[in-house]
N, C-alpha and C positions, 0 to 999 in steps of 0.2 A: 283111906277109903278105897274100897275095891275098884273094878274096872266095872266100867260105864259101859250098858247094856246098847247097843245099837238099834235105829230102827230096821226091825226084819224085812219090810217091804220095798224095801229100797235097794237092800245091799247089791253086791255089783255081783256079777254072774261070773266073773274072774280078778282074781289078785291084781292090786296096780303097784307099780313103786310107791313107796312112801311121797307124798308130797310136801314142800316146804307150805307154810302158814297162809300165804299169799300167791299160793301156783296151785290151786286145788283140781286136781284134774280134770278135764271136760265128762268125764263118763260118758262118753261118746262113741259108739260102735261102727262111726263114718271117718276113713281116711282119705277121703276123695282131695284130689291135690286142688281143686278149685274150689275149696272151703275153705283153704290154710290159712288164709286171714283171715276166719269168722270169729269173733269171742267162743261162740263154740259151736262148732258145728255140728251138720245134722247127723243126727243118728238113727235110730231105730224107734219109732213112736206107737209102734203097731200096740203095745200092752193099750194103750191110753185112747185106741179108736176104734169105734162100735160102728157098722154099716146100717144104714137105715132100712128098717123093715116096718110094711105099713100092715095097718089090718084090712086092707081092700079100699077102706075110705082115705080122707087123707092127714088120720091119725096114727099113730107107732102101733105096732102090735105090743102086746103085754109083755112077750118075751124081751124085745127090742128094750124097751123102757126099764124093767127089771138089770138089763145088764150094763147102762146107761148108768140108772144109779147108782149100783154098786160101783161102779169107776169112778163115779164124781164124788163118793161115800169116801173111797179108799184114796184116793190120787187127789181128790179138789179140783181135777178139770176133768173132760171128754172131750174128744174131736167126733163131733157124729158126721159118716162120712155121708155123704147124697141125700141128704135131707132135702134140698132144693133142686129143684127143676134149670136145667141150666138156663130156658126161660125166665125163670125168676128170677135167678144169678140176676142176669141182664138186668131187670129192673131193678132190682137193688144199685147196682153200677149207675143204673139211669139217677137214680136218687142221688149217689153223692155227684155225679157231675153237675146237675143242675142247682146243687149247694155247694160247692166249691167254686163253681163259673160268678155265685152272685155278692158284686162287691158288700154289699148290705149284712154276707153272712156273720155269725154268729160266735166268734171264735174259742175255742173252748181253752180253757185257765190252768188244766191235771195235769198238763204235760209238761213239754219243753217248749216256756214262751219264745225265749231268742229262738230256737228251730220253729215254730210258728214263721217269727217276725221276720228272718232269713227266708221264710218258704223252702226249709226244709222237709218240715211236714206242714199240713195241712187238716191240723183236728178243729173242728168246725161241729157245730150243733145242727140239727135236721129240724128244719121247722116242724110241726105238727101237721100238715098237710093230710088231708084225705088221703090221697095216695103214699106216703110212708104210713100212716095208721095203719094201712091195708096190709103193707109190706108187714109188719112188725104184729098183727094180727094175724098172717098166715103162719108165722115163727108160732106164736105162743098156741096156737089150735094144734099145730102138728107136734110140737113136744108138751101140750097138755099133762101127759102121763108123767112124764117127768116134772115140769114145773111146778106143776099144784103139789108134789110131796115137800115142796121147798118154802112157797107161796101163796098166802093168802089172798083171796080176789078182792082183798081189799088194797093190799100195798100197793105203793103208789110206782107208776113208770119215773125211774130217777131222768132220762136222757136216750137220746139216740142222739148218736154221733159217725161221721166219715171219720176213718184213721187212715189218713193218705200221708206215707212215709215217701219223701225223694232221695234222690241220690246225696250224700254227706249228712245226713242226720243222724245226729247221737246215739248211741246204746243209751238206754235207759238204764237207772239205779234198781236193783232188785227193790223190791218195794210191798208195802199189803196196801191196798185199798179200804176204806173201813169197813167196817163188820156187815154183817146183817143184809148182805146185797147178793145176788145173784147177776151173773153177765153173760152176757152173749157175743162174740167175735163171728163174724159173718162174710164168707171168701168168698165175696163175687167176682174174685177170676182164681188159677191159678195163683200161689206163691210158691216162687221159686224160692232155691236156701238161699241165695245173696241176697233175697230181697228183705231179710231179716224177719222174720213169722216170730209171732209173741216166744218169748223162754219160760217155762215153769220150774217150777222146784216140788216133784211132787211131793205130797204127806207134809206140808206144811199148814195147812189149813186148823184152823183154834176151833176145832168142835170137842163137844165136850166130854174131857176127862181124857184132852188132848197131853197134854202137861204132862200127864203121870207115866208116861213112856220115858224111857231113856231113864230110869230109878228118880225121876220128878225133875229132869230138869232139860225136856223137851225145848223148851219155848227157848231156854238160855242160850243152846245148841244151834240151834233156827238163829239165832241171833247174830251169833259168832261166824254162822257161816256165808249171815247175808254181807255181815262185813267184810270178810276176806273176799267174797265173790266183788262187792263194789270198791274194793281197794285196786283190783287187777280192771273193770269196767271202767274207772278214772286213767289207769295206765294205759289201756286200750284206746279211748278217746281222744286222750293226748297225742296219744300217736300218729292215730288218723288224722288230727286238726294237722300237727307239725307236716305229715306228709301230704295233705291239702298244698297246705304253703309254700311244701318247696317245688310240689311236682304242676302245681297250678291246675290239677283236674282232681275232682269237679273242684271249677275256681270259687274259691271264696270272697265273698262282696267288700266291700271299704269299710272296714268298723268289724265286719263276722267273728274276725282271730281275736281279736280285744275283747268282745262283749263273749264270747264263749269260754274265755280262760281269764278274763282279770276283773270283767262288769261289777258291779255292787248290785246289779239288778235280781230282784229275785227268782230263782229257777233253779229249781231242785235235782235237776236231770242234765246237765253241763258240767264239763272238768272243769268247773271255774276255782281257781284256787287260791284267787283273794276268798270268795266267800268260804270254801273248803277249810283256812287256816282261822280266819276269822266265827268261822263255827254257826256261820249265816245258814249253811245247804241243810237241811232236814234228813234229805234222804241217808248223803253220809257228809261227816267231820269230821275232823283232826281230833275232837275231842274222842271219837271212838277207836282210837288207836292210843291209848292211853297203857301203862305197863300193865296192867290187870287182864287187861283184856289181848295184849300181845303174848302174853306169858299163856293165858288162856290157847291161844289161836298153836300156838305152839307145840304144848303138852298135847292137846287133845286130833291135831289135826290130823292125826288117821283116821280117828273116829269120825271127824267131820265129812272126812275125805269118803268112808264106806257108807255112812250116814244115809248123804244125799248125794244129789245129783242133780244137774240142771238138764232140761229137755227142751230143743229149739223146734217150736212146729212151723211146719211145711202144708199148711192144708189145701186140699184139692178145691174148685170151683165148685159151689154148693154146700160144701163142708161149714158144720157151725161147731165152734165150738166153745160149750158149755163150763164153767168155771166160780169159785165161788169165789167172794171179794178180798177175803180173808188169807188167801192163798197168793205163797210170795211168786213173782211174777216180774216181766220186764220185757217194756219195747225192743225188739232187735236196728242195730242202722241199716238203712237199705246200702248195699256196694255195688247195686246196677242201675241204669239208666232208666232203666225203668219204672213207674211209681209202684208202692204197693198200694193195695186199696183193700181195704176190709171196713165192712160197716157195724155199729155195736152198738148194744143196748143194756141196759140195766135194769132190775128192778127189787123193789125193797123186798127183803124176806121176814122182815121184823118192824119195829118200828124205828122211823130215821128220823135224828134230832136235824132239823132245817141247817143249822150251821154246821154240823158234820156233813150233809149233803151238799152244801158247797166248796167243802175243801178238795171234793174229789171226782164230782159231779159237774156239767155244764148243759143245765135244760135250757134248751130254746127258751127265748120271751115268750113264745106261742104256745107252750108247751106249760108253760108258769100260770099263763094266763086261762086255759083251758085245762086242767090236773086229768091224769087218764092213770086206772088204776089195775092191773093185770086182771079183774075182773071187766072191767071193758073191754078190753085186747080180747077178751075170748065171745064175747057177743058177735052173730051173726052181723058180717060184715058184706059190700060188695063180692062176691064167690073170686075167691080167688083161680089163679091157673090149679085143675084138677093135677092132682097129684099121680094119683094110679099107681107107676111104680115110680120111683123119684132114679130106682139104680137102671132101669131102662131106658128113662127120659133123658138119663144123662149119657149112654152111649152112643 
């Protein structure tokens, strides 16, 4: 067999050393020495972020939205930069503190439970409240142009969720979310690079007549390369728990080190590696290091290496951004004292089998019990904060 065509839009813009199987390089254009322990740090994300332009009201202009899609077409996410009002920021923020502060809340199931149960993070459901509808109606009115090429005003709102990441919480497994979803990531403040801002893999996304890249064996490739990136993600985390342990900052609780490296508990996103050998974790197993697939990781790992690339975003306050579910992806850990906070939404772009929606999904009871479908969200609601210019509002 000949040699295996690469994907074009990805390739790196300069030669790297060859990488071994499992050290696939960060493709990263940032050598800042206060990044050096990031799984990968930040680099240059400007291809992947479109600046908000409105048409005088407080929807995209055409042009804005045209170039929006074409990013989310070709890449599977966007960062649209100043979409919101740093106003709004704020009430966004207002929203996950009053859901995070309330014991009652709603804790959500997708993530990392032991970092849940540790309060490492803090992913929590948003009740349906008039005031987050409101919130979450000014989003879908002002990317209208965009959403509705995705979205039927019929599919249903999966969640709105706080992703409050603290200090020692785990890197996430590269991961897809199920099909047929569209999401929303929502920076109501600043994220800094230590504070771990989502990773993408761009050109991973299964739309169709995805597959027949790379001479048909695209999806394989994507495969190969989510496991060597979560093979070095387990090594990274281990690292971090061990040096928790020894250095005693941030301290870890009585039980944390056991339930995150040897639990039987299920959690798909911990170096736990009773469940890791035992072949319990979904995201990754010991069974995926099989000869076949090392021999694979091997032969081909330049090509994996020029292929792809992971991208760690950094987005500004107001910044949304936009991604599809399909598209591999992963929590960064936060390494500052500081929390991170981003709020997020989903909604269905096809139709979603109820039990697919719970394996990846965590709607409020309020939310269950009241269904709200992207063609609500665009219904005249309470007037939001007037938009005007969103990149002025925000200086």
């Amino acid at each position: 067999m000949g040699p295996v065509r690469r994907l074009g839009h990805t390739r790196r813009s300069s030669p790297m050393p060859d990488p071994g199987p499992f050290s696939l390089a960060h493709n990263s254009r940032s050598s800042r020495s206060d990044e050096s322990s990031a799984f990968v740090p930040l680099g240059d994300s400007s291809e992947f972020q479109v600046t908000a332009e409105f048409d005088g009201g407080t929807g995209l202009s055409e042009e804005c939205a045209d170039t929006i899609r074409e990013c989310l077409d070709r890449s599977g996410f966007v960062i649209v930069d100043g979409l919101l009002t740093r106003r709004e920021a704020d009430a966004g923020q207002g929203l996950i503190d009053q859901t995070v502060n309330d014991p009652k809340r709603h804790m959500s199931q997708f993530a990392s439970e032991t970092d849940n149960r540790y309060r490492r993070r803090n992913f929590c459901s948003l009740p349906s409240t008039p005031e987050s509808l409101r919130f979450v109606s000014t989003l879908c009115r002002r990317l209208e142009p965009v959403i509705s090429e995705y979205c039927g005003r019929s599919r249903p709102l999966l969640e709105i969720t706080t992703l409050t990441s603290h200090q020692g919480s785990s890197h996430q497994y590269i991961h897809r979310d199920p099909d047929c979803v569209l999401s929303m990531l929502v920076a109501v403040d600043d994220i800094a690079p230590e504070q771990g801002g989502t990773l993408f893999v761009p050109g991973t996304h299964k739309y169709g007549g995805a597959n027949i890249r790379m001479d048909g064996r695209a999806f394989e490739f994507m495969e190969l390369y989510r496991i060597a990136c979560n093979f070095r993600i387990l090594a990274y985390n281990l690292k971090a728990l061990l040096r928790m342990r020894r250095c005693g900052h941030p301290n870890l609780e009585p039980g944390e080190f056991r339930d995150r490296v040897f639990s039987r508990q299920q959690d798909d996103h911990q170096p736990n590696l009773l469940r890791f050998v035992t072949g319990k974790t979904y995201q990754f197993r010991v069974g995926m290091l099989g000869p076949r697939n090392l021999w694979k990781l091997f032969r081909y790992r330049k090509l994996l290496s020029e292929s792809f690339r992971m991208v760690r975003t950094a987005p500004r306050k107001g910044s949304v951004i936009l991604f599809r579910s399909d598209l591999m992806h992963a929590g960064g850990d936060n390494r500052s004292e500081r929390p991170r906070n981003l709020l997020s939404l989903s909604i269905g772009r096809d139709v979603v089998n109820p039990d697919q929606w719970d394996l990846s999904y965590s709607p409020d009871p309020t939310l269950r019990a009241n269904p709200q479908t992207y063609g609500d969200l665009l219904k005249e609601m309470d007037s939001p904060v007037p938009v005007g210019s969103a990149r002025e509002a925000n200086r």
